[in-house]
N, C-alpha and C positions, 0 to 999 in steps of 0.2 A: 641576615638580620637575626639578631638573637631575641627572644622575649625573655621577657622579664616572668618567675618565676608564677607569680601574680597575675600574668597577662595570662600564661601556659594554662593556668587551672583551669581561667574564667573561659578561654578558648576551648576546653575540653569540655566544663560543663554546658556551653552551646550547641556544642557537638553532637554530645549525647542530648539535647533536646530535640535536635533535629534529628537524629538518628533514630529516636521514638515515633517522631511526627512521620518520617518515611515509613518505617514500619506496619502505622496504622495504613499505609496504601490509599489514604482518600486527603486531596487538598481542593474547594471548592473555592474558586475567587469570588469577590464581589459582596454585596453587602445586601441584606433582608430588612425588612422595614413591612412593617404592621402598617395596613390601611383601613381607612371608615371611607364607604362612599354615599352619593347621590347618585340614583338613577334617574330616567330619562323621566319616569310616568307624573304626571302631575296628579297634584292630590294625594302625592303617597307621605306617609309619615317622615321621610328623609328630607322633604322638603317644608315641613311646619316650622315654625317657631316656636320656641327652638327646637332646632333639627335634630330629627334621631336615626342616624345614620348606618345604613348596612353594613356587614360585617362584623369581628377583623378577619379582613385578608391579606394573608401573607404574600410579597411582590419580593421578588431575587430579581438585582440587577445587575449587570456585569458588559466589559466592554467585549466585545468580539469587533476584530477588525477596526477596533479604532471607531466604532458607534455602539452606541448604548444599548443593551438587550435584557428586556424584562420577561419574568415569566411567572405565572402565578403558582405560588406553592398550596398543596390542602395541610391541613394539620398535622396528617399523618407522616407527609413528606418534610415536612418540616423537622421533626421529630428525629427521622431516617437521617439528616443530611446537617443538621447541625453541629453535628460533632466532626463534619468535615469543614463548614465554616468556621468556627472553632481553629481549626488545626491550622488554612487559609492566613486570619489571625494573629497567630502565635510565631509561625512560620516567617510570617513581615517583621514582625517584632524581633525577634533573634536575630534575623536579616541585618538589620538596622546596627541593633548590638554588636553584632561582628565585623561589623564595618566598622565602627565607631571604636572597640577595640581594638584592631589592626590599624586605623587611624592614631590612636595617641602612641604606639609601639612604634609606627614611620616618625610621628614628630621626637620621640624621646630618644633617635640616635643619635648617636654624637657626631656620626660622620658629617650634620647638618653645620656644625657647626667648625669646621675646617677655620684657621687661617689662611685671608688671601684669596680664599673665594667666593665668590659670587653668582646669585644664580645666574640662569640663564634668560635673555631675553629683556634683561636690565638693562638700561642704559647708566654711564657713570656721567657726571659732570663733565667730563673731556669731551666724549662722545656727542653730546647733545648739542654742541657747536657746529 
């Protein structure tokens, strides 16, 4: 399959994105989310009206084995590791992009478009009698 001159750049400039993104050595999956909570004690200020709620704390979630796994980050950790979330991120994104690029490149051959044939798995009107 040949690309098109235009598919080639955009192909090259993914490349070298991701070729950055390896470089940096750190890709962290899953997604961080700022939390306010209530605790247990009654009478404490998280449970007035209206409530003024502890924290924030940083919660990283991600799947392991197909179940949810959280963990609490400190600030400091946070700081350390976001620029591998970040990269996590970017990394799906381009993913996608190149897919999606190599996708319009299969549909714009021309071999698609033969006389005479047909895909595969189709029935013709003859057939379905």
């Amino acid at each position: 399959m040949r690309l098109e001159p235009d598919h080639k750049a955009e192909a090259r400039r993914i490349g070298a994105e991701i070729t950055a993104i390896v470089r940096s050595g750190m890709v962290l999956p899953g997604s961080v989310a700022q939390r306010l909570m209530r605790c247990g004690r009654q009478g404490c200020r998280c449970h007035a009206d209206p409530p003024m709620l502890h924290g924030p704390y940083w919660s990283w979630t991600r799947k392991v084995n197909a179940k949810t796994v959280a963990r609490w980050l400190s600030d400091e950790q946070l700081a350390d590791y976001q620029p591998y979330f970040d990269n996590a991120k970017k990394l799906r994104a381009l993913t996608s992009e190149l897919e999606a690029l190599t996708l319009a490149a299969v549909e714009a051959d021309p071999r698609w478009d033969r006389p005479g044939r047909r895909p595969r798995n189709v029935k013709t009107s003859d057939e379905s009698l």
